[in-house]
N, CA and C of each residue as an Amber inpcrd file, in Angstrom:
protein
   582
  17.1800000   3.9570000   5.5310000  16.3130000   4.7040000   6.4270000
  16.9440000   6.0750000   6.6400000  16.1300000   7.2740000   6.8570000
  16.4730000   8.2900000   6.6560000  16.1760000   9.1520000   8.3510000
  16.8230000   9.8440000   9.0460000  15.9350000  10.4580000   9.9240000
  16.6850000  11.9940000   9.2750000  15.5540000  12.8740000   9.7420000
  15.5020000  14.2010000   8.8620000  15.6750000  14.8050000  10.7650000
  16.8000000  15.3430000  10.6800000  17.3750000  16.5830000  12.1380000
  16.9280000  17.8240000  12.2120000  16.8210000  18.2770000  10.8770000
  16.7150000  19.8860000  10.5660000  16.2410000  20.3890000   9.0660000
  15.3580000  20.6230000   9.4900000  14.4770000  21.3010000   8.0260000
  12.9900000  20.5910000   8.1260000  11.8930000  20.4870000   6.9690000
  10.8200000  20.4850000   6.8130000  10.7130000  19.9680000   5.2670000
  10.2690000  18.8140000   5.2270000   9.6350000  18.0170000   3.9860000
   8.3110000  18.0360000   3.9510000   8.0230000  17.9350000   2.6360000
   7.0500000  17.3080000   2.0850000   6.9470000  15.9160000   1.3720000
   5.8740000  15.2320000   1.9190000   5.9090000  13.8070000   1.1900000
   4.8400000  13.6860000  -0.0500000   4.9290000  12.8910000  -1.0770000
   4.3190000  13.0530000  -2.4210000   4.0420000  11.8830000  -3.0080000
   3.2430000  11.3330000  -3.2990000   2.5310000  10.0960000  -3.7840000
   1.9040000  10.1870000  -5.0250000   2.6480000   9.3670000  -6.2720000
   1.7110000   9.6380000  -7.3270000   0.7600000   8.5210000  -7.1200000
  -0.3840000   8.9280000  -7.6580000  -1.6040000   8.2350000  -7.4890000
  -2.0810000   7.5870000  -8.9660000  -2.7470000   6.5290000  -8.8590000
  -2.3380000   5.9360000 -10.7500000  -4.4980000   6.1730000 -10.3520000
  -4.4710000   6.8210000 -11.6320000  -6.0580000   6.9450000 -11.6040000
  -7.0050000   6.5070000 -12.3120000  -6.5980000   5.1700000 -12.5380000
  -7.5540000   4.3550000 -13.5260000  -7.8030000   4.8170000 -14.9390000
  -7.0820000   5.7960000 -15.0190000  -7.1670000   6.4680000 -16.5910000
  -5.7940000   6.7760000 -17.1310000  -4.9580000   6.1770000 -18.4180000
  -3.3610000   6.4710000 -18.4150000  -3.6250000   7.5340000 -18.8010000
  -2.4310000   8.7650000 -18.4180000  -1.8340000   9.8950000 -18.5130000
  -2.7720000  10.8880000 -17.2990000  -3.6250000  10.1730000 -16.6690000
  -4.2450000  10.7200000 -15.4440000  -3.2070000  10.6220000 -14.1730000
  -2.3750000  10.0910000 -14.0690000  -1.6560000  10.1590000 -12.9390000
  -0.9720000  11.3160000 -12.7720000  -0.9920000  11.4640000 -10.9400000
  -0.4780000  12.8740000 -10.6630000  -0.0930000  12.7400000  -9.2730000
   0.3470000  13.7410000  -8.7890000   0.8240000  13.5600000  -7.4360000
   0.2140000  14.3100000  -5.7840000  -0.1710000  13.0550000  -5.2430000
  -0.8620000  14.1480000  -4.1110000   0.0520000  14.2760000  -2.9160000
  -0.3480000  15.4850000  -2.0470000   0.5310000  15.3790000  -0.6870000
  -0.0840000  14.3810000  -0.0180000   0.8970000  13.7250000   0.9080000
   0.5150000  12.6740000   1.7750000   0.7180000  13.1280000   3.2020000
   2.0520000  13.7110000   3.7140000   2.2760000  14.9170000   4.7050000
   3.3720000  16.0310000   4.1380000   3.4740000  16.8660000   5.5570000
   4.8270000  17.0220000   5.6830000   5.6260000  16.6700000   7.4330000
   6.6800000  16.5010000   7.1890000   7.6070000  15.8950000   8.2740000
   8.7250000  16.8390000   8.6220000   8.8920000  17.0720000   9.4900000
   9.9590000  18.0920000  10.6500000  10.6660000  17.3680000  11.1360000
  11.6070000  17.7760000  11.6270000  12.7570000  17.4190000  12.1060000
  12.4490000  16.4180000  12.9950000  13.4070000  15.4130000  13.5650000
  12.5980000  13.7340000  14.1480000  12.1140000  12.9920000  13.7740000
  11.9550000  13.3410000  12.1770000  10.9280000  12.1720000  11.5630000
  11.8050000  11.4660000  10.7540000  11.3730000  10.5700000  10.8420000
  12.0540000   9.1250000  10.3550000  11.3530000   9.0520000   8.6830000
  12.3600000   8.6750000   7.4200000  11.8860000   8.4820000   6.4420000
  12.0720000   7.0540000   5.8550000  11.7690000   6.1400000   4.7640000
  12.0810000   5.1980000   4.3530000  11.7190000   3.6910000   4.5590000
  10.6990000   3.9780000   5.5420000  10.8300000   2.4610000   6.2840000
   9.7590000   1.6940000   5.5430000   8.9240000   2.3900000   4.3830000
   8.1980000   2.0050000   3.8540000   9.1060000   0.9530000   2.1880000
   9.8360000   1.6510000   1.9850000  11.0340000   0.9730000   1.4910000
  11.8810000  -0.5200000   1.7830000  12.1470000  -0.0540000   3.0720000
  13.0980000  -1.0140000   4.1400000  12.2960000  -2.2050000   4.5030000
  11.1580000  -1.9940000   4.8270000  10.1560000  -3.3540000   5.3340000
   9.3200000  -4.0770000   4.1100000   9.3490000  -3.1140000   3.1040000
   8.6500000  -3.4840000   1.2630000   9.5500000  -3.9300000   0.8280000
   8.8030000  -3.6650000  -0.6220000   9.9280000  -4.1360000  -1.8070000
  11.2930000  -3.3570000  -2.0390000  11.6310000  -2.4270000  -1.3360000
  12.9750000  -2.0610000  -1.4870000  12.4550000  -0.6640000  -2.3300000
  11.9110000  -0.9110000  -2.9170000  11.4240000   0.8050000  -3.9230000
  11.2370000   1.7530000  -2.9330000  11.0400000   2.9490000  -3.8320000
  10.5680000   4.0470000  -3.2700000   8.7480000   4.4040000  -3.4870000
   8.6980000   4.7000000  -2.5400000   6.7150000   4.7060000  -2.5710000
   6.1270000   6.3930000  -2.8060000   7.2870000   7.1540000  -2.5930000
   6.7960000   8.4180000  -2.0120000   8.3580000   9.3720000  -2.6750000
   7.9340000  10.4480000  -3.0360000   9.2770000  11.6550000  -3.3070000
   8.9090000  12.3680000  -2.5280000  10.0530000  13.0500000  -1.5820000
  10.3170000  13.6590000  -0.4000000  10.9620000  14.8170000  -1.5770000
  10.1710000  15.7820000  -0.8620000  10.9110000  17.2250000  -1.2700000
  10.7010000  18.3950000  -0.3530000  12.1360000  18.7160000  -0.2910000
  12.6020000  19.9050000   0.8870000  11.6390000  20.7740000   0.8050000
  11.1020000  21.4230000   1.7230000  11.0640000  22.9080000   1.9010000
  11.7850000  23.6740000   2.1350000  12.3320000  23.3620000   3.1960000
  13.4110000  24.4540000   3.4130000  14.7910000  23.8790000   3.5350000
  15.8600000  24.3120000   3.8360000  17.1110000  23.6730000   3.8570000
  17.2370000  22.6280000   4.9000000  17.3790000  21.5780000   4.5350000
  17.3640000  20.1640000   5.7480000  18.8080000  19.5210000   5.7900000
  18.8600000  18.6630000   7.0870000  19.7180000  17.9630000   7.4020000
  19.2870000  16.9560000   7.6180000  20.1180000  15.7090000   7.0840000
  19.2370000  14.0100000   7.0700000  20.5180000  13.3670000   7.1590000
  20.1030000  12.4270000   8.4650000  21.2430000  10.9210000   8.3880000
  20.6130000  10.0330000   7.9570000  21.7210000   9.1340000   7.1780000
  21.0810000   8.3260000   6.7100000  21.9640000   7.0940000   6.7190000
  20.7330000   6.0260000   7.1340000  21.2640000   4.3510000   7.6240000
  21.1930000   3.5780000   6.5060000  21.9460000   2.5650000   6.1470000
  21.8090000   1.8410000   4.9560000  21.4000000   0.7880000   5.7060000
  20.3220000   0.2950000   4.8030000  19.3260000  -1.0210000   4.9850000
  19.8540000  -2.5650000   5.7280000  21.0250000  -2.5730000   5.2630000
  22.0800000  -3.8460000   6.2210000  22.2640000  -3.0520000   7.8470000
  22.9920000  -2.0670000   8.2090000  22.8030000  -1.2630000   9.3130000
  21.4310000  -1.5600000  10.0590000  20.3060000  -1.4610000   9.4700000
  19.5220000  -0.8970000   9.9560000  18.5540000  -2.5720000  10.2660000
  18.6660000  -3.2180000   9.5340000  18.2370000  -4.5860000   9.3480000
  18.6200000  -5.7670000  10.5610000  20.3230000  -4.9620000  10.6080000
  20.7030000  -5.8840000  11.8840000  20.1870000  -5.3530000  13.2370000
  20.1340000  -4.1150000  13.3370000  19.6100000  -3.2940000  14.2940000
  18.4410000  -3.9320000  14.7750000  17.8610000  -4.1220000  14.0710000
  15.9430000  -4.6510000  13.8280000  16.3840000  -6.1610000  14.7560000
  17.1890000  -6.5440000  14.1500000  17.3300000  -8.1620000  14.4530000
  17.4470000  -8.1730000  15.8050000  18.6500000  -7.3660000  16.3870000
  19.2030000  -7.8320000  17.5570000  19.1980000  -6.8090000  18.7980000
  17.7520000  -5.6860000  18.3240000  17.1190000  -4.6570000  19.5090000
  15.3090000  -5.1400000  18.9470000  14.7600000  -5.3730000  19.9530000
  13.6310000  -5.5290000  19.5300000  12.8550000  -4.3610000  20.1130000
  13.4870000  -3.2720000  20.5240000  12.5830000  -2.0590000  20.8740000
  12.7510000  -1.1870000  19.3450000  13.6750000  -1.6110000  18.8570000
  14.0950000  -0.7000000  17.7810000  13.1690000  -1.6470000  16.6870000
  13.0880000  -2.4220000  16.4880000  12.5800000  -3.6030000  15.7200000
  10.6160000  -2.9730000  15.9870000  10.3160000  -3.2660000  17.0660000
   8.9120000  -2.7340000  17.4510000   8.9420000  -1.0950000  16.6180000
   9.7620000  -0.1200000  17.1730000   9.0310000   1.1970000  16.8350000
   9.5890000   1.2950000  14.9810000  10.4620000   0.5630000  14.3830000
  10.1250000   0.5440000  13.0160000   8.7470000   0.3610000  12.4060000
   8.8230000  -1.0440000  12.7990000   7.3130000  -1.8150000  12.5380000
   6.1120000  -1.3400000  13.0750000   6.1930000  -0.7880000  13.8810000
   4.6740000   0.6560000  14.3190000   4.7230000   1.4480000  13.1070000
   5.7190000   2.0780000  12.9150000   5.9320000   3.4890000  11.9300000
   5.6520000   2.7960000  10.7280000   5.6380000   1.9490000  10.2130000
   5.6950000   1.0690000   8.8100000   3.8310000   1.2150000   8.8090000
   3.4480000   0.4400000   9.6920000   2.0220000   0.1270000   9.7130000
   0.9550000   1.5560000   9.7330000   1.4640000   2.2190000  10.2710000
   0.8640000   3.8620000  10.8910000   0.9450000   4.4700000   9.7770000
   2.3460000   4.2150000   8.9710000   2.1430000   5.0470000   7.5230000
   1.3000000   4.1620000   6.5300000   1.2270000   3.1670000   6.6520000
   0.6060000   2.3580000   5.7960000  -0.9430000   2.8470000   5.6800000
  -1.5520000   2.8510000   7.0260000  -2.7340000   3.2070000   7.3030000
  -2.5040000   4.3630000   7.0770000  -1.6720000   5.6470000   7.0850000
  -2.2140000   7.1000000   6.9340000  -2.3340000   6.8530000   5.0970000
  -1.6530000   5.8590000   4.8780000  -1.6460000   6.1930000   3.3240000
  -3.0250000   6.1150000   2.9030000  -3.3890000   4.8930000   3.3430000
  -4.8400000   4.2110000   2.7760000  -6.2650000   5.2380000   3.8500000
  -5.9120000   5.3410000   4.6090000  -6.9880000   6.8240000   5.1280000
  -6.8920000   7.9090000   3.8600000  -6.0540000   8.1910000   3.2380000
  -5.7070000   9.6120000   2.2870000  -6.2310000   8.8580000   1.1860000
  -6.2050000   7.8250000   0.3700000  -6.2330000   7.5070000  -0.7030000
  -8.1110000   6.8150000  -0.7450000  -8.2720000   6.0860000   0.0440000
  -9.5030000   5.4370000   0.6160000 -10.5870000   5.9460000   0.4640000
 -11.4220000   6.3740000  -0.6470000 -12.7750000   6.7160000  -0.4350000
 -13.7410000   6.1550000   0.7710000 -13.8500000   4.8240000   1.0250000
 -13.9150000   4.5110000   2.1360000 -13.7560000   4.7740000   3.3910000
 -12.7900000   4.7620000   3.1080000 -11.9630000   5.3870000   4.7280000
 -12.2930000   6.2350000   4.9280000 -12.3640000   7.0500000   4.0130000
 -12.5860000   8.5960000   4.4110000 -13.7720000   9.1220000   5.2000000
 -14.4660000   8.3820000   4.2600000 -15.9290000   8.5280000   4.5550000
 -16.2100000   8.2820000   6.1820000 -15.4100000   6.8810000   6.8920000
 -16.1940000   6.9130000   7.7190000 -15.2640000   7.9590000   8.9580000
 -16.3120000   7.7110000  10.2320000 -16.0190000   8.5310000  11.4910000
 -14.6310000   7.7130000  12.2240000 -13.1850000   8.6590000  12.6420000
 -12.1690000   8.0180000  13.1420000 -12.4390000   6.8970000  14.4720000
 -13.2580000   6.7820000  15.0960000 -13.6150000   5.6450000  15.8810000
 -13.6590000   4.3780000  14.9690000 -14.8260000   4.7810000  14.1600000
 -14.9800000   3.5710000  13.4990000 -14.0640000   2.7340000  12.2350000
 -12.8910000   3.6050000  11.5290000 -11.7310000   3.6290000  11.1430000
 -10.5480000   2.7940000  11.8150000 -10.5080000   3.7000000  13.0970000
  -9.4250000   2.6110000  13.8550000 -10.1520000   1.3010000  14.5770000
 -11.4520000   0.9950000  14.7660000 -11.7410000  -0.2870000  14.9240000
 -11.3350000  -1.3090000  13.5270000 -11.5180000  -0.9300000  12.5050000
 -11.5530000  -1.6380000  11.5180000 -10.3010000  -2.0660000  10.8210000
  -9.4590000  -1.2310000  11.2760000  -8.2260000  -1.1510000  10.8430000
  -7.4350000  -2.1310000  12.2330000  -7.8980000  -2.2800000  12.9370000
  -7.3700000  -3.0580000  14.3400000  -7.7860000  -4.6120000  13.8670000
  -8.6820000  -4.9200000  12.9880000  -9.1650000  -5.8220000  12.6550000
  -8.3980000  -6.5060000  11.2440000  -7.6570000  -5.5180000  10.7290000
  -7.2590000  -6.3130000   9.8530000  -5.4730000  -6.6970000   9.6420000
  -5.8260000  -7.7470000   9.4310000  -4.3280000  -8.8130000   9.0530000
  -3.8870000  -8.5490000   7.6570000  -2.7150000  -7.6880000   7.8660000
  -1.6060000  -7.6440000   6.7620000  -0.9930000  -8.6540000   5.8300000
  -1.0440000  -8.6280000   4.7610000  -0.5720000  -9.5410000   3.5380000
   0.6830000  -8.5670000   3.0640000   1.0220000  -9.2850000   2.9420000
   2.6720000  -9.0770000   1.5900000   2.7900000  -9.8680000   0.6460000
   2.4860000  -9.8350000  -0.5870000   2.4740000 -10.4890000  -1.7340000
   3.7270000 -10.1280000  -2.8020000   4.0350000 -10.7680000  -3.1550000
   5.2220000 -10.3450000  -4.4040000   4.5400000 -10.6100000  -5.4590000
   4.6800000 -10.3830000  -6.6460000   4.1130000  -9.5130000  -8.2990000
   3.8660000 -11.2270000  -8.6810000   2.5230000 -11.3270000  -9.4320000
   2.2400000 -12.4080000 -10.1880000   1.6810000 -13.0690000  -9.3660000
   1.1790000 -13.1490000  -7.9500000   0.3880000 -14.0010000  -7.2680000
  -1.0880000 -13.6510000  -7.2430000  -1.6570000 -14.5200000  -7.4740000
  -3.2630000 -14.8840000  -7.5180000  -3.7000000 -14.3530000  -5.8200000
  -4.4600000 -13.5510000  -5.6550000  -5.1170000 -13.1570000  -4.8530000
  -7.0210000 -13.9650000  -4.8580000  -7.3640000 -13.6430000  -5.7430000
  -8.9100000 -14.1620000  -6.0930000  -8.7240000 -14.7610000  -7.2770000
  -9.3870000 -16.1440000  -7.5100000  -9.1000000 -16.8130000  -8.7760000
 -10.7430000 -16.5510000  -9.4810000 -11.2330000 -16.3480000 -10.8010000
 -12.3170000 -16.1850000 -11.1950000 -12.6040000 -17.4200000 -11.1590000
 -14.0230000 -17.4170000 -10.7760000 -14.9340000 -18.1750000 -10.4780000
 -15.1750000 -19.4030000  -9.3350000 -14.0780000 -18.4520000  -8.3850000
 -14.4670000 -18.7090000  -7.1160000 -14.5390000 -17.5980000  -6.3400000
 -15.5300000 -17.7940000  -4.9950000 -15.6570000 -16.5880000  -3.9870000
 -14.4080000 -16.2270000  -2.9190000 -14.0930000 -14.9430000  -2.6760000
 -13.2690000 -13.9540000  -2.2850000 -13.2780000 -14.5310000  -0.8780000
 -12.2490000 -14.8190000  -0.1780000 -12.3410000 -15.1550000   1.2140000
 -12.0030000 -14.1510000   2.1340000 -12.4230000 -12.5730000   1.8860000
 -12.3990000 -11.5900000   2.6540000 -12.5040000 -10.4500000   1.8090000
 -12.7410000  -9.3560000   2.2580000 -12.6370000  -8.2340000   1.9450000
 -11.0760000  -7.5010000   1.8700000 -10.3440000  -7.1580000   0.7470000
  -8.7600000  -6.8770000   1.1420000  -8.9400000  -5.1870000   0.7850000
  -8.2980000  -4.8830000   1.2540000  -7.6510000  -3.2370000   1.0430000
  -6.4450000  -2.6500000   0.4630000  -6.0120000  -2.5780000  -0.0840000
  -5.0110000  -2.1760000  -0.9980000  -4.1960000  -1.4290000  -0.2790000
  -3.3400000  -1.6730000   0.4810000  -2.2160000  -0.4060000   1.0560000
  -1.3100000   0.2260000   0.3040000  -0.4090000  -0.9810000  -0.4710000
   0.5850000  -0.3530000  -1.2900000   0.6740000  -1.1870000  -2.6790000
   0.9910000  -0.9450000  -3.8940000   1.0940000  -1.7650000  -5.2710000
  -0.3160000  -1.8620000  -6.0450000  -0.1040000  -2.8030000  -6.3380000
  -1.2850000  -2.5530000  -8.0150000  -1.5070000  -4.2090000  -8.2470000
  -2.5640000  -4.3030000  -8.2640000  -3.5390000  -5.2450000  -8.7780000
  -3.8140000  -5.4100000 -10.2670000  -4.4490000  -6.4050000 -10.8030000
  -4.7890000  -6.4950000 -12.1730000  -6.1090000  -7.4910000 -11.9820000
  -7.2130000  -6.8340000 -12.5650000  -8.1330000  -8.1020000 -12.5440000
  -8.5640000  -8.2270000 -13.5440000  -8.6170000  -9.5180000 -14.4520000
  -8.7210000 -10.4150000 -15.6030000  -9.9130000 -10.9970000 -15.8950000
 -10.2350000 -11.3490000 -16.6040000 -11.6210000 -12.4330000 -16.9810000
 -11.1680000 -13.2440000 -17.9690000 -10.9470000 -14.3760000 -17.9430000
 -10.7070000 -15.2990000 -19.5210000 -11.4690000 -15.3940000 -20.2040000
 -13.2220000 -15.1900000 -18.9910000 -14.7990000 -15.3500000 -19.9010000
 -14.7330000 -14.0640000 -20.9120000 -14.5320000 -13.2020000 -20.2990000
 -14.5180000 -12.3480000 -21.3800000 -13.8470000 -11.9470000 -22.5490000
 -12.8540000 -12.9790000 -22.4220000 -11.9920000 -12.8020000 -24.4190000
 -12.5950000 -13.9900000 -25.1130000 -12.3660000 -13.3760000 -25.9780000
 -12.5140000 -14.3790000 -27.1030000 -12.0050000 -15.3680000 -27.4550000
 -10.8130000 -15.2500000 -27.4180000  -9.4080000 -16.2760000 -27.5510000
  -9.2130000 -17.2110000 -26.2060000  -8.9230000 -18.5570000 -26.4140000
  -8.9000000 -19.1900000 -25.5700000  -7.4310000 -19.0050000 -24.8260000
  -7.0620000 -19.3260000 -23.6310000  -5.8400000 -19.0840000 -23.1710000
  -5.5610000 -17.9440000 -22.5980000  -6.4310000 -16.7930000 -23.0070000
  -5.8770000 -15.0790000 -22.9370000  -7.1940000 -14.8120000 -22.1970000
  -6.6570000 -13.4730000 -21.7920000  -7.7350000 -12.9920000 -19.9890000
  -7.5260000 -11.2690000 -21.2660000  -8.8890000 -10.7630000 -20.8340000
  -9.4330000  -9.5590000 -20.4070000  -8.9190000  -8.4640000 -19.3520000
  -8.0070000  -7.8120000 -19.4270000  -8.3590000  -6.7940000 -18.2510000
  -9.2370000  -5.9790000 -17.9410000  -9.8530000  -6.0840000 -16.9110000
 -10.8940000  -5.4820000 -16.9220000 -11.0630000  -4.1950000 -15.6290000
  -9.5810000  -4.2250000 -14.9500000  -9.9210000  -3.1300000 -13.7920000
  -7.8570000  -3.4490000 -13.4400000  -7.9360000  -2.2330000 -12.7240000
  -6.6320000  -2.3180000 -12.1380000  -6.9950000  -1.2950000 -10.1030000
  -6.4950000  -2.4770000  -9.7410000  -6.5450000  -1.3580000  -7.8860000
  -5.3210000  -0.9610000  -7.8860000  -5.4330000  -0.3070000  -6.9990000
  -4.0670000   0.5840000  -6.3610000  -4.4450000   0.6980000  -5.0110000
  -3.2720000   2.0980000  -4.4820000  -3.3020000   2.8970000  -2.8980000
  -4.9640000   3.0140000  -2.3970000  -5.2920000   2.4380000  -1.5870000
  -6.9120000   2.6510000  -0.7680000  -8.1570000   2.4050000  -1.7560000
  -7.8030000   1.1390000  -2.8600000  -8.5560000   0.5320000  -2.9630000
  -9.5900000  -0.7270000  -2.4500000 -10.5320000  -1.0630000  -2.5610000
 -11.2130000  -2.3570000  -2.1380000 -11.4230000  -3.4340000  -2.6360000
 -11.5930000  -4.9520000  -2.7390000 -12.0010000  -5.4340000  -3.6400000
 -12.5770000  -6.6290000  -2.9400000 -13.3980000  -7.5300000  -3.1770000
 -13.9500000  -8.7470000  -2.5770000 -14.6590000  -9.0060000  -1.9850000
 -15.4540000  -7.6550000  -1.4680000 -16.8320000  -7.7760000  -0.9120000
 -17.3280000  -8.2610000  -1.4270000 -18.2370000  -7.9180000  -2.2280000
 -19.3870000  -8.2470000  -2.3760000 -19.0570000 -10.0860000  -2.8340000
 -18.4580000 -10.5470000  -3.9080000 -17.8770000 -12.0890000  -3.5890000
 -18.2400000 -12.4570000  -1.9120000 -17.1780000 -11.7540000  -1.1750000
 -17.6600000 -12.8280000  -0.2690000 -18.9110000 -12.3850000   0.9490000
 -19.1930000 -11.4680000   0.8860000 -20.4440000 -10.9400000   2.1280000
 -21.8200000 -11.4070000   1.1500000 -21.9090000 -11.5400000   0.0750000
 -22.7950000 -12.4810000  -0.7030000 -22.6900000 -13.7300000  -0.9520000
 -21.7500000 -13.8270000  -1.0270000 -21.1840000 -15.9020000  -1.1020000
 -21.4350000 -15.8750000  -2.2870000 -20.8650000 -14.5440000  -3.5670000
 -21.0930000 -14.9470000  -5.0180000 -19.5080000 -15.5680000  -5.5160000
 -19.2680000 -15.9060000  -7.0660000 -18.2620000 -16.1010000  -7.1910000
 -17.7900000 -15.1420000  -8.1550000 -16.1360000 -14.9560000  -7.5830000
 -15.7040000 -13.6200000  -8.5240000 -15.8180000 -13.7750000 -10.0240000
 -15.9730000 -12.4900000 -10.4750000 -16.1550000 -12.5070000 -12.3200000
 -14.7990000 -12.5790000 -12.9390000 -13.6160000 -12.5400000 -12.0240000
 -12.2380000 -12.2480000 -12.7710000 -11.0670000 -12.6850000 -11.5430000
 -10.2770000 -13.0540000 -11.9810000  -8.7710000 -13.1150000 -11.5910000
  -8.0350000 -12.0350000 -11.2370000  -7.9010000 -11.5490000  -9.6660000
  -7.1250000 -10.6130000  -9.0170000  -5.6330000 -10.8330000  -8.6370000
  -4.6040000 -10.5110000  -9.6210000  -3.7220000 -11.0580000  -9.8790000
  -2.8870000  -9.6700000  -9.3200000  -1.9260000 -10.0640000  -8.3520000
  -0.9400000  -9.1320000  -8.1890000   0.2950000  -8.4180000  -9.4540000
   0.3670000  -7.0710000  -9.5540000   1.2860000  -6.5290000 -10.8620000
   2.5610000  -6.1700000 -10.5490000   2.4490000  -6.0140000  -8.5060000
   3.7900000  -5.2500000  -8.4640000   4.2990000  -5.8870000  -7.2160000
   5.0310000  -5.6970000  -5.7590000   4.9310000  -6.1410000  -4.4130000
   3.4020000  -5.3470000  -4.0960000   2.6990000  -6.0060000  -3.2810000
   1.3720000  -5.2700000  -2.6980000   1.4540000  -5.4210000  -1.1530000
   1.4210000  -4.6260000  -0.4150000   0.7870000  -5.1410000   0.9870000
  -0.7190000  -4.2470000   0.9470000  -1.8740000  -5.7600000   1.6740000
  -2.8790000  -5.6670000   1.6060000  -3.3400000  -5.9000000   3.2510000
């Protein structure tokens, strides 16, 4: 975990755009002095989600993840305002990335977002199995999806890719607000929180 004392960052998100060699990088903010970096790291898979680059000349302390882990454990005020900041960036991510989101009016944004229950998945877990219906609508906060069809290969044993989600994607409506059954296997590719 990082807190930044002095200077001015920018934060940077490459965005994977459904097309290879389309990926590129958008701003997500920038952060001033007091702002806390990393926790998207620290509470995830340990990666980095985002490249931080100076603007101007900065000063940053920085906590290593055991430090900061026990901290969490045995202050639960410190434990609470991590886990706010984790979730708050989570949601600014998926507001920025979210066609959805975007679209709608911030009232109706933070109702919806008050409504939904966080997943953490690690890489290779079945989210939606094809040819059964979606038991919610999920949102993509962080990682990458893969969705498959076996109907659609030829070869027995072997799946189709047929779509990949990412940052402020959607998937499972219509499955389940129709009560249809999915066409493919939504298979986690990386850590995801949804």
């Amino acid at each position: 975990l990082l807190l930044l004392t002095e200077g001015k960052v920018e934060v940077l998100k490459e965005t994977w755009a459904h097309h290879p060699g389309r990926n590129r990088q958008q701003r997500l903010a920038i952060l001033e002095a007091e702002s806390c970096l990393g926790e998207l790291s620290l509470l995830g898979d340990g990666r980095r989600h985002a490249t931080i680059k100076a603007m101007e000349p900065c000063t940053v302390l920085a906590f290593n993840k055991t430090q900061v882990k026990e901290l969490m454990r045995t202050d639960a005020d410190v434990n609470r305002a991590i886990r706010r900041l984790y979730r708050q960036r989570l949601q600014d991510t998926l507001v920025r990335f979210s066609a959805l989101f975007k679209a709608l009016p911030p009232e109706v944004r933070q109702a919806l977002l008050a409504k939904c229950k966080p997943r953490r998945l690690e890489p290779d877990k079945v989210v939606v199995k094809e040819g059964n219906q979606a038991s919610g609508v999920y949102i993509v906060l962080l990682g990458l999806l893969d969705v498959s069809s076996s109907e659609a290969s030829a070869e027995e044993d072997s799946a189709v890719l047929l779509h990949r989600f990412s940052d402020g994607d959607f998937f499972g409506g219509i499955s389940h607000i129709l009560k249809q059954l999915s066409p493919g296997t939504v298979r986690t590719r990386s850590f995801v929180q949804l």
